[in-house]
PyMOL Python script that loads the backbone (N, CA, C, O; Angstrom):
from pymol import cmd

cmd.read_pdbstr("""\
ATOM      1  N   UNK A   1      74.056-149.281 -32.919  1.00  0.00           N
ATOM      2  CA  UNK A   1      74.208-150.365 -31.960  1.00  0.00           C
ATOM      3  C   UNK A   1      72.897-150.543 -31.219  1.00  0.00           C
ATOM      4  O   UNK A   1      72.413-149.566 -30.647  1.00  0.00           O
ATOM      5  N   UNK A   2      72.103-152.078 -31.179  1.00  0.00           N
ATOM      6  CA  UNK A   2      71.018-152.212 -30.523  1.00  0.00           C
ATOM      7  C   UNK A   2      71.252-153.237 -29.357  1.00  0.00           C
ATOM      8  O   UNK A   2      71.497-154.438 -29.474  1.00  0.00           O
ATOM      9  N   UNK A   3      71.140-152.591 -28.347  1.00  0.00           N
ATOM     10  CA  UNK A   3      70.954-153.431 -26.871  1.00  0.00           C
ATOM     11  C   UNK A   3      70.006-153.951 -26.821  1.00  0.00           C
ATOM     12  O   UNK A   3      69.299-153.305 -27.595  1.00  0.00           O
ATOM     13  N   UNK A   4      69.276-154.936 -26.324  1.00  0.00           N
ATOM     14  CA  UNK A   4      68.250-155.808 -26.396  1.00  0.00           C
ATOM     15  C   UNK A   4      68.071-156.708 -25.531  1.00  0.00           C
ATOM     16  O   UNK A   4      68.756-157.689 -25.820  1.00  0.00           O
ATOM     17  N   UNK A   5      67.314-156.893 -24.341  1.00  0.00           N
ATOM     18  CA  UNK A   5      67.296-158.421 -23.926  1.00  0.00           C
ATOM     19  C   UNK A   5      65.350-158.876 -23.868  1.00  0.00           C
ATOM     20  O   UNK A   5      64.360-158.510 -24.501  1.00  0.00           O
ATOM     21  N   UNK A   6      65.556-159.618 -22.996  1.00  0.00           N
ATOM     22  CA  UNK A   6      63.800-160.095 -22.656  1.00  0.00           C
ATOM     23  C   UNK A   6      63.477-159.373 -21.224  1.00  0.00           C
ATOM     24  O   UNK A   6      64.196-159.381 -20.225  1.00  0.00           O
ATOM     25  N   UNK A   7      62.501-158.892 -21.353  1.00  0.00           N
ATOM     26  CA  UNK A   7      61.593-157.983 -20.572  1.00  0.00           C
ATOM     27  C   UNK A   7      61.775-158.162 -19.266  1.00  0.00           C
ATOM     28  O   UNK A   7      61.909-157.228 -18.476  1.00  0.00           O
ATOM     29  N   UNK A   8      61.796-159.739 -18.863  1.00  0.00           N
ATOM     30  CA  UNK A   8      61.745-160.308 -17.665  1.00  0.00           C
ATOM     31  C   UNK A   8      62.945-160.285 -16.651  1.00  0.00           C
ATOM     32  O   UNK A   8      62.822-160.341 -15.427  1.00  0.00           O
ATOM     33  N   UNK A   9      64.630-160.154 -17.645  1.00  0.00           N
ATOM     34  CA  UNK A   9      65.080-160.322 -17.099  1.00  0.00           C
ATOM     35  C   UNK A   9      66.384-158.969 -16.975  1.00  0.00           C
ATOM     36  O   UNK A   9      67.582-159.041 -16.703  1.00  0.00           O
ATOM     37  N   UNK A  10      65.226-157.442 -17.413  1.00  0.00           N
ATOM     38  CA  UNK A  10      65.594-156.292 -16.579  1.00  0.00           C
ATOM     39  C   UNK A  10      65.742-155.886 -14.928  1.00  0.00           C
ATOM     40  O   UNK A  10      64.825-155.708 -14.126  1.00  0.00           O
ATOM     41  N   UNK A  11      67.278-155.796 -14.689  1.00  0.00           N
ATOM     42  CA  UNK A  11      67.685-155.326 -13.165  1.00  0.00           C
ATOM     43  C   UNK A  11      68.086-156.356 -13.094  1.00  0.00           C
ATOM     44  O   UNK A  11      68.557-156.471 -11.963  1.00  0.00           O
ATOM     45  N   UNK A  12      68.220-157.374 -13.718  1.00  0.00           N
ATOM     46  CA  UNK A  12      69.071-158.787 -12.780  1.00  0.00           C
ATOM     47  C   UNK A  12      70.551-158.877 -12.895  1.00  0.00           C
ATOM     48  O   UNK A  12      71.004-158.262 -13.860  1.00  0.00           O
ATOM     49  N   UNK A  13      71.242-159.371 -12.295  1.00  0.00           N
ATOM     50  CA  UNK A  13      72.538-160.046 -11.896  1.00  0.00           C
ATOM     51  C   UNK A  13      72.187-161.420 -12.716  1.00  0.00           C
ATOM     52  O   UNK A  13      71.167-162.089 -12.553  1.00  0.00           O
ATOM     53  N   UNK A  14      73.318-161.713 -13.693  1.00  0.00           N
ATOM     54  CA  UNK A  14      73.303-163.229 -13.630  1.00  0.00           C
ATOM     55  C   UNK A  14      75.015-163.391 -13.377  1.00  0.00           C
ATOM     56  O   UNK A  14      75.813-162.471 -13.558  1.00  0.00           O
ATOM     57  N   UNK A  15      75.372-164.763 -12.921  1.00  0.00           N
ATOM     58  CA  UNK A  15      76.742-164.846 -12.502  1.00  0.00           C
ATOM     59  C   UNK A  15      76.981-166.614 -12.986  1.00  0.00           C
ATOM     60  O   UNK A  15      76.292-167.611 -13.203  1.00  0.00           O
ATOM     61  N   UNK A  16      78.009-166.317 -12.976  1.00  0.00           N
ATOM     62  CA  UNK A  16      78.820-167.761 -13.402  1.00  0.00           C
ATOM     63  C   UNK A  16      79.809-168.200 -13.203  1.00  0.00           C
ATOM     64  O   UNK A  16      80.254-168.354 -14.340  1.00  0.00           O
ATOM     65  N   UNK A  17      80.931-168.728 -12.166  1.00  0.00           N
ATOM     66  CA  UNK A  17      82.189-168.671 -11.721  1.00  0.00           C
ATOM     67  C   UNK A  17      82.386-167.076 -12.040  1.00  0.00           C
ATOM     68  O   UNK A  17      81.581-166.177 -11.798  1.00  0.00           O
ATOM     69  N   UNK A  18      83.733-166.969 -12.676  1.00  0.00           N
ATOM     70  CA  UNK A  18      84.120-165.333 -12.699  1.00  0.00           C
ATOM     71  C   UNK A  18      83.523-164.325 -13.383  1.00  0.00           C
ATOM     72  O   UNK A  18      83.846-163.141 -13.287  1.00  0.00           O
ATOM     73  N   UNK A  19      82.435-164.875 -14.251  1.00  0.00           N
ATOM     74  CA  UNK A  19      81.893-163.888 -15.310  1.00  0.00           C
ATOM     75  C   UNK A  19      80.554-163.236 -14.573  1.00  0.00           C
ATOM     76  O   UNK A  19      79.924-163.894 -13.746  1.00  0.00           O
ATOM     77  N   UNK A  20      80.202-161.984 -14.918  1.00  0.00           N
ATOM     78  CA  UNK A  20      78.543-161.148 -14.152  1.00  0.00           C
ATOM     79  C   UNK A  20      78.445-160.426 -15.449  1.00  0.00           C
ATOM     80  O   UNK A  20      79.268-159.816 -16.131  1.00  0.00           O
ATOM     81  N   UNK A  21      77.407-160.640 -15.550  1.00  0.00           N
ATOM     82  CA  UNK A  21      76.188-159.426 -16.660  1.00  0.00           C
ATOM     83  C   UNK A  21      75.172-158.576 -15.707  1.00  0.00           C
ATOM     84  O   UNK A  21      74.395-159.121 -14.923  1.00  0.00           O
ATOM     85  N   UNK A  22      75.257-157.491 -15.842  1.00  0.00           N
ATOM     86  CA  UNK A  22      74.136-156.917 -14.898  1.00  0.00           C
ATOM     87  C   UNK A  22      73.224-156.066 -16.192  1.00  0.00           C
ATOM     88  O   UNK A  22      73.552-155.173 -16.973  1.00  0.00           O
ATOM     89  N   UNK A  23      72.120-156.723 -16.006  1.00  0.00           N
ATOM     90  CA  UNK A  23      71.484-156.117 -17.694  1.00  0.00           C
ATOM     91  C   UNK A  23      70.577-155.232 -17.017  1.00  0.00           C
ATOM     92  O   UNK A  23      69.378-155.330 -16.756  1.00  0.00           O
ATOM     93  N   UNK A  24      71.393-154.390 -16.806  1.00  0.00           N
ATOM     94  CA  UNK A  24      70.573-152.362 -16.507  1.00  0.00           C
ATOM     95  C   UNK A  24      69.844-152.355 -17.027  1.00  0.00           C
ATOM     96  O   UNK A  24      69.911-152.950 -18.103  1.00  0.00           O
ATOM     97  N   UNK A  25      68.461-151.593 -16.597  1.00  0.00           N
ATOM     98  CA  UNK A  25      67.494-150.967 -17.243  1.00  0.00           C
ATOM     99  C   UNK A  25      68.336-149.507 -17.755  1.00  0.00           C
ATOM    100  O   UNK A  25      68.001-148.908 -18.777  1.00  0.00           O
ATOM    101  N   UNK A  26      69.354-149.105 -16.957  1.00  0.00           N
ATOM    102  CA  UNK A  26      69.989-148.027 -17.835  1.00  0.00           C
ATOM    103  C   UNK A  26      70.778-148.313 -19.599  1.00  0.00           C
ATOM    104  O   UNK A  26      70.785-147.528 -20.547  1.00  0.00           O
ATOM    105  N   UNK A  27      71.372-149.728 -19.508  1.00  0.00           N
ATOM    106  CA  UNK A  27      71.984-149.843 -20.561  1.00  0.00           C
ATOM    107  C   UNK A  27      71.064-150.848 -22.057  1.00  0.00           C
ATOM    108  O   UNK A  27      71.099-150.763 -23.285  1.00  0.00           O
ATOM    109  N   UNK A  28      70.242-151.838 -20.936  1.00  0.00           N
ATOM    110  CA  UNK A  28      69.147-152.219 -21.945  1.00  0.00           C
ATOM    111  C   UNK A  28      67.435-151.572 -22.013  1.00  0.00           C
ATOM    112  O   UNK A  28      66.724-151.596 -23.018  1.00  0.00           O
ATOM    113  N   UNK A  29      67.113-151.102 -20.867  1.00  0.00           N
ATOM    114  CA  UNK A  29      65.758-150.894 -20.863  1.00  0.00           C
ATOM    115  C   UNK A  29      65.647-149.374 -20.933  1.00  0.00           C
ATOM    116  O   UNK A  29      65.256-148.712 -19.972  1.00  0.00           O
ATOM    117  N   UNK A  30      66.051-148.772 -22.265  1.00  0.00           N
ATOM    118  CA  UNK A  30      65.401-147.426 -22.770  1.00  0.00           C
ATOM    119  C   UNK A  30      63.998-147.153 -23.142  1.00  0.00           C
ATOM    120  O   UNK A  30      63.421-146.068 -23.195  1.00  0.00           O
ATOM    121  N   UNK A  31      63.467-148.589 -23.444  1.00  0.00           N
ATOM    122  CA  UNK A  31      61.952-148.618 -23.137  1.00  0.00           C
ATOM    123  C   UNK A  31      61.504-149.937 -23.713  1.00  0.00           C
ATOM    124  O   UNK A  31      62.380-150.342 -24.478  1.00  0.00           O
ATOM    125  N   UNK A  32      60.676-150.608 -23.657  1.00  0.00           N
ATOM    126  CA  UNK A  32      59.491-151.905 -23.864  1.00  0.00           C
ATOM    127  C   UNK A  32      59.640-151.608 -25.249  1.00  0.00           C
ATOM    128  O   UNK A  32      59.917-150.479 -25.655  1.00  0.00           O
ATOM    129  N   UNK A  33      59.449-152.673 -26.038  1.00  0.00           N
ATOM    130  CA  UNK A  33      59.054-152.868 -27.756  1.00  0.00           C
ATOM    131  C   UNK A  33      58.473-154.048 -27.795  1.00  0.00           C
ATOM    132  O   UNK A  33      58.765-155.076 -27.185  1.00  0.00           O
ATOM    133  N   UNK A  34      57.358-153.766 -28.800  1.00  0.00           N
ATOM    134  CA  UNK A  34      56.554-154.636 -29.130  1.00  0.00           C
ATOM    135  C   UNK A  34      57.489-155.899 -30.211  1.00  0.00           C
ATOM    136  O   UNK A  34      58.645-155.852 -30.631  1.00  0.00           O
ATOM    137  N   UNK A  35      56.516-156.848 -30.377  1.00  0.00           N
ATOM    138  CA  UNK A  35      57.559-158.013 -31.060  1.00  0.00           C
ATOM    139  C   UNK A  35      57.832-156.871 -32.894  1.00  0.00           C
ATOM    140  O   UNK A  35      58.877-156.304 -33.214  1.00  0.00           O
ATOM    141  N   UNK A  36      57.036-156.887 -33.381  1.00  0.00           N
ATOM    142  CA  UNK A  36      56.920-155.964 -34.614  1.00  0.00           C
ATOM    143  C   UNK A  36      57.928-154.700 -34.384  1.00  0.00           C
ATOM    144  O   UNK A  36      58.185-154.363 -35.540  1.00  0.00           O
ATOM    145  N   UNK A  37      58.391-154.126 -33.814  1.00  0.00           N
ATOM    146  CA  UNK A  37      59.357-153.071 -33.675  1.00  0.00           C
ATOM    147  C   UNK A  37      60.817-153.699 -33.492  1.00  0.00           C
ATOM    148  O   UNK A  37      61.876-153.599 -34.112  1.00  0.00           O
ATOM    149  N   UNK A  38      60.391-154.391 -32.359  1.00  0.00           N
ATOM    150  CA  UNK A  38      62.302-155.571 -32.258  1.00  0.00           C
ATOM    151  C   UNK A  38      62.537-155.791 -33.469  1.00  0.00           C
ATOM    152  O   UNK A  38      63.602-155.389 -33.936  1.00  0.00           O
ATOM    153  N   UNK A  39      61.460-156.588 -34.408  1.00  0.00           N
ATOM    154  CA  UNK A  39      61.719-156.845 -35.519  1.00  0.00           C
ATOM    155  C   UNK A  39      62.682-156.158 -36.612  1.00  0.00           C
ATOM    156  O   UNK A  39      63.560-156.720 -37.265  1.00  0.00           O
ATOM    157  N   UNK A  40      62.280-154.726 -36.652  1.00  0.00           N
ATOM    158  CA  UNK A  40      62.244-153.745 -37.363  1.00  0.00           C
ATOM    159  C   UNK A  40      63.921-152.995 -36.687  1.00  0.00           C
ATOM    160  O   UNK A  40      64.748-152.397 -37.377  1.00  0.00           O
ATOM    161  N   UNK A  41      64.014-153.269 -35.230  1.00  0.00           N
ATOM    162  CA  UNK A  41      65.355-152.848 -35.035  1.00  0.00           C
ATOM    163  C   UNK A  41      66.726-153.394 -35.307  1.00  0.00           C
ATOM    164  O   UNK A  41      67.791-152.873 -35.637  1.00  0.00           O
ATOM    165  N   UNK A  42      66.106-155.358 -34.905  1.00  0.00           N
ATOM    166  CA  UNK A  42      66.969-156.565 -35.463  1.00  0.00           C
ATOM    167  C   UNK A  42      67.666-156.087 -36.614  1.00  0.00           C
ATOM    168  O   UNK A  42      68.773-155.578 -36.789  1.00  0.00           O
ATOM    169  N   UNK A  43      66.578-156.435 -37.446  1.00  0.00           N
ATOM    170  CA  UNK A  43      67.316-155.756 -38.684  1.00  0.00           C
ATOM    171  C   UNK A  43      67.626-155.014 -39.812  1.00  0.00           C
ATOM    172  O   UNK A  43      67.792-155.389 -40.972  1.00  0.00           O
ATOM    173  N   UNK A  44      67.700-153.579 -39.163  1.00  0.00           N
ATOM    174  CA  UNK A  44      68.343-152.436 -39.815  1.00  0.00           C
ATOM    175  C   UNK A  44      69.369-152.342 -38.508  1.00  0.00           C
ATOM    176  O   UNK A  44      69.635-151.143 -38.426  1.00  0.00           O
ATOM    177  N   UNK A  45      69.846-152.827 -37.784  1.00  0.00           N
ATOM    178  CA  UNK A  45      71.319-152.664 -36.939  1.00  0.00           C
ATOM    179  C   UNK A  45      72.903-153.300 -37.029  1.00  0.00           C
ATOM    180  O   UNK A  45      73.116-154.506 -37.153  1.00  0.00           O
ATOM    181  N   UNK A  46      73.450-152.768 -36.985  1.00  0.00           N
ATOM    182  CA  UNK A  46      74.825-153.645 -37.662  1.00  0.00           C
ATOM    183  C   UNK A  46      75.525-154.350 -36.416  1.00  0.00           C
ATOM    184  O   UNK A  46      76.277-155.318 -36.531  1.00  0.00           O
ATOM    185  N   UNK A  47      75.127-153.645 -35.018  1.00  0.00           N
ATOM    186  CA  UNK A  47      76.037-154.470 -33.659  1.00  0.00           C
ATOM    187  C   UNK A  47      74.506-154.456 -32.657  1.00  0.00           C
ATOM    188  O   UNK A  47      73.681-153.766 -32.057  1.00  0.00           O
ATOM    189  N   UNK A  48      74.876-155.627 -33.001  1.00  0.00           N
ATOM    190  CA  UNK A  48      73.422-156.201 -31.663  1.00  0.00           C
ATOM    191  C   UNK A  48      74.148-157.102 -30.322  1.00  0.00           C
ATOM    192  O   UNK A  48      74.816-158.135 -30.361  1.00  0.00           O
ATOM    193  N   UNK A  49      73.684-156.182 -29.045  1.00  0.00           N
ATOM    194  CA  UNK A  49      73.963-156.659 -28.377  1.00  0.00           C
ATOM    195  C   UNK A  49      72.827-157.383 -27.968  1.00  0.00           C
ATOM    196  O   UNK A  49      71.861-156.626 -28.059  1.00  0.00           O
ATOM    197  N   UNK A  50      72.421-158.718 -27.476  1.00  0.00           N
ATOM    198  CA  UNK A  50      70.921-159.553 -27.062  1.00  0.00           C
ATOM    199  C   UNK A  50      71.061-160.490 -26.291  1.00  0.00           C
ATOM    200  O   UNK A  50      71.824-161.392 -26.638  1.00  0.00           O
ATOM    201  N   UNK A  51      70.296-160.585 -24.859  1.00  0.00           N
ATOM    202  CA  UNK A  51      70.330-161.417 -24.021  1.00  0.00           C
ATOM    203  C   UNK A  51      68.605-161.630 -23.967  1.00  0.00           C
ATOM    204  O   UNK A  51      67.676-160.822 -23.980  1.00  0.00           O
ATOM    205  N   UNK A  52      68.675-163.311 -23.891  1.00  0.00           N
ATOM    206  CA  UNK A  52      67.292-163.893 -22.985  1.00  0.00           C
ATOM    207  C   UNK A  52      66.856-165.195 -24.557  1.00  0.00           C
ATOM    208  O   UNK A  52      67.584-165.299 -25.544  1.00  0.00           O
ATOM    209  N   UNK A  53      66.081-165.668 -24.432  1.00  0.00           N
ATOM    210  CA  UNK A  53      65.352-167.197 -24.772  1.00  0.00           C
ATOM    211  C   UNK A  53      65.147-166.338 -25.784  1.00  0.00           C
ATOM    212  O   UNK A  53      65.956-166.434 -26.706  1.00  0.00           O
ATOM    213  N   UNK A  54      63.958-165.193 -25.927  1.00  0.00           N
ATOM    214  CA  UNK A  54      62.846-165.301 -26.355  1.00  0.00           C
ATOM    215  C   UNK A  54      63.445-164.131 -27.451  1.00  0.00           C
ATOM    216  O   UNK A  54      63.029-164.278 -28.600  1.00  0.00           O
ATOM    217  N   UNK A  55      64.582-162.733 -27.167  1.00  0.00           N
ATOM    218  CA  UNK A  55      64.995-162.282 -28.115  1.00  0.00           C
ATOM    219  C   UNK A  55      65.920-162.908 -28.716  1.00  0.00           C
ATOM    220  O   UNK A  55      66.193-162.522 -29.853  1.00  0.00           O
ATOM    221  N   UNK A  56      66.654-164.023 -28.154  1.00  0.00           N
ATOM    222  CA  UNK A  56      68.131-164.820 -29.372  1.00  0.00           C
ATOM    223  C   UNK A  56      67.161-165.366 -30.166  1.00  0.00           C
ATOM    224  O   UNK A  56      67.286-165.143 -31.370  1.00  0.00           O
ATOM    225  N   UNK A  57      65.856-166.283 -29.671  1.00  0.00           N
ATOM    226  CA  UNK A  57      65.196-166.926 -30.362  1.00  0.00           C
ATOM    227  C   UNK A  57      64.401-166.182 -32.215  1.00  0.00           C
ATOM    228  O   UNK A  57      64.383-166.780 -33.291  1.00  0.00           O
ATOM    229  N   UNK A  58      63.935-164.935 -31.940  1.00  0.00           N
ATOM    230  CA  UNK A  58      63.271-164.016 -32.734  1.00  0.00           C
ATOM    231  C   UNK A  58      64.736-163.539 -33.811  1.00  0.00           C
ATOM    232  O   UNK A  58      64.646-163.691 -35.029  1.00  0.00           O
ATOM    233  N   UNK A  59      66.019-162.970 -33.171  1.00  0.00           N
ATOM    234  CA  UNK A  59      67.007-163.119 -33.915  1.00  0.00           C
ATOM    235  C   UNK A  59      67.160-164.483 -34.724  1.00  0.00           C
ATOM    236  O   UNK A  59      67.470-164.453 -35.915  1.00  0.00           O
ATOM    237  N   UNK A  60      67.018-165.249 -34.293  1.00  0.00           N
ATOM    238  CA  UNK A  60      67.591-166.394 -35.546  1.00  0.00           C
ATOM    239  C   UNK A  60      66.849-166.572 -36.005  1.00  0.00           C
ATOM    240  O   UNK A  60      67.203-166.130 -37.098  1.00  0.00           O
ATOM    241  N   UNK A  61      65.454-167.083 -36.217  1.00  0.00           N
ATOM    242  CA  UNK A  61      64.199-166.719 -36.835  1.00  0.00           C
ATOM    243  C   UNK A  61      64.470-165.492 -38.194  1.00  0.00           C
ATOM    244  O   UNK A  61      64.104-165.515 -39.369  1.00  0.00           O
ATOM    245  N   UNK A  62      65.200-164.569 -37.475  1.00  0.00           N
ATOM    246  CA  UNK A  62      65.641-163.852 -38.920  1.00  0.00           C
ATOM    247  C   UNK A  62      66.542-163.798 -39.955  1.00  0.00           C
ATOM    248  O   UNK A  62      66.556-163.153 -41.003  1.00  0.00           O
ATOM    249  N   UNK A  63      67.450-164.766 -39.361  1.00  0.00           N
ATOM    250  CA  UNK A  63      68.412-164.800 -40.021  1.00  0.00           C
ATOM    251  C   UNK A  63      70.297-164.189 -39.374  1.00  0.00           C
ATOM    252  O   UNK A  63      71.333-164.219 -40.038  1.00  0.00           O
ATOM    253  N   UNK A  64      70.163-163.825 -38.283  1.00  0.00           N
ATOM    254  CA  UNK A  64      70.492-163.010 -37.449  1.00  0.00           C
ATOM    255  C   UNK A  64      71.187-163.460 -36.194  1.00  0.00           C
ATOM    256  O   UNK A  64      70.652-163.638 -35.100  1.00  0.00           O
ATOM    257  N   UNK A  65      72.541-163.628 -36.526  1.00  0.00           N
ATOM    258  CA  UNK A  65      72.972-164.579 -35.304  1.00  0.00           C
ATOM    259  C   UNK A  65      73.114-165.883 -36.047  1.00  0.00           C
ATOM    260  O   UNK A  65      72.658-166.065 -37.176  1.00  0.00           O
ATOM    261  N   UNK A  66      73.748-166.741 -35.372  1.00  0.00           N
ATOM    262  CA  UNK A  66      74.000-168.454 -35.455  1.00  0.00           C
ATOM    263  C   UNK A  66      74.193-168.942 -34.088  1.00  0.00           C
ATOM    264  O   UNK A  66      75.031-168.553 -33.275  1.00  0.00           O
ATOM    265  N   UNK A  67      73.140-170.009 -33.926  1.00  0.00           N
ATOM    266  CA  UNK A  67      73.173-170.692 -32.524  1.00  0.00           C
ATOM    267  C   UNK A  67      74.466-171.165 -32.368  1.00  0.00           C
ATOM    268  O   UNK A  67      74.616-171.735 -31.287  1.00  0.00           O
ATOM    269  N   UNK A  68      75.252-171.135 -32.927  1.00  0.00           N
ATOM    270  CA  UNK A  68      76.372-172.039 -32.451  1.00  0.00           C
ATOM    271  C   UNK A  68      77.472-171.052 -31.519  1.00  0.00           C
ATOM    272  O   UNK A  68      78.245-171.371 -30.615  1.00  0.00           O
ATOM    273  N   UNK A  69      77.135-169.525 -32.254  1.00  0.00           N
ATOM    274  CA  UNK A  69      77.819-168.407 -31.173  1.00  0.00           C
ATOM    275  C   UNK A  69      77.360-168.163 -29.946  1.00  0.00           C
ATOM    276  O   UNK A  69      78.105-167.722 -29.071  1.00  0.00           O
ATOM    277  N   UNK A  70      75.945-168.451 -29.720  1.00  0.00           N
ATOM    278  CA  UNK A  70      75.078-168.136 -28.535  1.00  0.00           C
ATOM    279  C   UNK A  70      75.871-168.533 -27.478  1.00  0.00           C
ATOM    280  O   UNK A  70      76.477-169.597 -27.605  1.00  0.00           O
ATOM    281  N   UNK A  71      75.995-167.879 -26.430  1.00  0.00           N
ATOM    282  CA  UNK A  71      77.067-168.065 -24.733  1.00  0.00           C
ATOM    283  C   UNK A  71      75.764-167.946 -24.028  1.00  0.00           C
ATOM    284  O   UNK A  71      74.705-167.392 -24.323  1.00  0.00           O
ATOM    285  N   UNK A  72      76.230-168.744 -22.851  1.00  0.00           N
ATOM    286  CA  UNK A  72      75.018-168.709 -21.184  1.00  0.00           C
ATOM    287  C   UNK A  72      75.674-168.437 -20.413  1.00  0.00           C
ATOM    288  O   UNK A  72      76.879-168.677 -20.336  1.00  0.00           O
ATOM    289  N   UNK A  73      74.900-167.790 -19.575  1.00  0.00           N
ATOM    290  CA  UNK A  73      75.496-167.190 -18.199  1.00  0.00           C
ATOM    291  C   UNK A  73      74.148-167.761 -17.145  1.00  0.00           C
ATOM    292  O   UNK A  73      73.024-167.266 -17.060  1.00  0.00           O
ATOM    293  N   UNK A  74      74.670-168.879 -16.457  1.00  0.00           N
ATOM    294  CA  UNK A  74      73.920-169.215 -15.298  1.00  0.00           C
ATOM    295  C   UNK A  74      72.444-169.527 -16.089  1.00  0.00           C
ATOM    296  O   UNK A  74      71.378-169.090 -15.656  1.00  0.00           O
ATOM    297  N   UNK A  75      72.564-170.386 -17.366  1.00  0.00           N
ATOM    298  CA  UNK A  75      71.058-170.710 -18.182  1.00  0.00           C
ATOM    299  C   UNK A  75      70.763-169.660 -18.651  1.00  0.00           C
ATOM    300  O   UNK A  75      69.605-169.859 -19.017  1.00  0.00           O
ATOM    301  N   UNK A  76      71.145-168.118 -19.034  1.00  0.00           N
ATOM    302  CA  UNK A  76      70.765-167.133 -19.773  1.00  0.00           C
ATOM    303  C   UNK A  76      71.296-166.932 -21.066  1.00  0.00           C
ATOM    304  O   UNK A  76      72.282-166.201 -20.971  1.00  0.00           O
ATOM    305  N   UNK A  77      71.059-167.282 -22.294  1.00  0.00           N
ATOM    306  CA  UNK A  77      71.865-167.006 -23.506  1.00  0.00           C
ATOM    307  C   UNK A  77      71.828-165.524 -23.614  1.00  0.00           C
ATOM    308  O   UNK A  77      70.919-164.735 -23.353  1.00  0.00           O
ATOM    309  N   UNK A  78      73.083-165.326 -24.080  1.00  0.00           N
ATOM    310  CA  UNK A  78      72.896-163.824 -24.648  1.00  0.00           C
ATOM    311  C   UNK A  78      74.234-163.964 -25.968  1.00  0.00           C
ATOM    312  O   UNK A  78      75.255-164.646 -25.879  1.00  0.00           O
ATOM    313  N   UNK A  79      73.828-163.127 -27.081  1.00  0.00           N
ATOM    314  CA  UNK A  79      74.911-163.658 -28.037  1.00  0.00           C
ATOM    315  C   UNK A  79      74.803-162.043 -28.623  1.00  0.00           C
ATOM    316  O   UNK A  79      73.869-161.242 -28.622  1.00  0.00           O
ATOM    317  N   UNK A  80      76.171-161.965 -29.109  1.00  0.00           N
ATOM    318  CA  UNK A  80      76.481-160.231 -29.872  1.00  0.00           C
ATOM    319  C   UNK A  80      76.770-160.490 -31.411  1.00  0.00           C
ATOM    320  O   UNK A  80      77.548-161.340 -31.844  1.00  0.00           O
ATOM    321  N   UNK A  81      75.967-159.562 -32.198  1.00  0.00           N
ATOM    322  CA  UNK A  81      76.515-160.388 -33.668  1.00  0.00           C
ATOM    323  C   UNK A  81      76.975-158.449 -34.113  1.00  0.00           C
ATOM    324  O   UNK A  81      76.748-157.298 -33.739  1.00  0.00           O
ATOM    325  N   UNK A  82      77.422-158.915 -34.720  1.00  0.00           N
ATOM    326  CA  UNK A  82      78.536-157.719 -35.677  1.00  0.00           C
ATOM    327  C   UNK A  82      77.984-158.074 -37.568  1.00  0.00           C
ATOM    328  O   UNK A  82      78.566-158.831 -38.344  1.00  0.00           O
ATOM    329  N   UNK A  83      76.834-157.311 -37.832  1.00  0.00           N
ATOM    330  CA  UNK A  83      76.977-157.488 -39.594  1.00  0.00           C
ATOM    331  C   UNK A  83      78.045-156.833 -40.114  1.00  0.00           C
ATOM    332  O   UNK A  83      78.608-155.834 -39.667  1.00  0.00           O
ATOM    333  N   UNK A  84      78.383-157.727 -41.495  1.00  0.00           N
ATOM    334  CA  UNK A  84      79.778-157.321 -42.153  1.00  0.00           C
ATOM    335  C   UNK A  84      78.971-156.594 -43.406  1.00  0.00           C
ATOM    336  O   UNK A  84      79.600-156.051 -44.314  1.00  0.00           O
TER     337      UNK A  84
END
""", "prot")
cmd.dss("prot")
cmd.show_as("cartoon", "prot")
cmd.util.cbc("prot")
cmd.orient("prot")
């Protein structure tokens, strides 16, 4: 299982009527990766969890994900894909 979001938007709260994501540096930020390593984690992982522009964006670019599953929270996409 790979947690994942964009760099920028470690420690934040996003909120939306009843729904909150709080994207921990405990649960996503085990450490910084370069674009070439995300790459490399994308895909050899079977449950990706991914929030922000710039990692959904690099996921579909691979093949990885379908925009049409992508959800926002307060303008933040974050989308979970499950390979079969």
């Amino acid at each position: 299982m790979l947690n994942i979001c964009d760099s920028h938007l470690l420690g934040k709260n996003i909120s939306e009527n009843d729904l909150t994501i709080n994207i921990s540096k405990n649960y996503y930020g085990d450490k910084i990766v370069e674009k070439k390593e995300a790459i490399t984690l994308l895909k050899n992982c079977s449950i990706i969890n991914m929030v922000g522009k710039e990692t959904i964006s690099l996921s579909l670019s691979l093949g990885i994900g379908a925009q049409q599953s992508i959800k926002t929270i307060d303008s933040v996409p974050f989308l979970i894909v499950f390979k079969m």
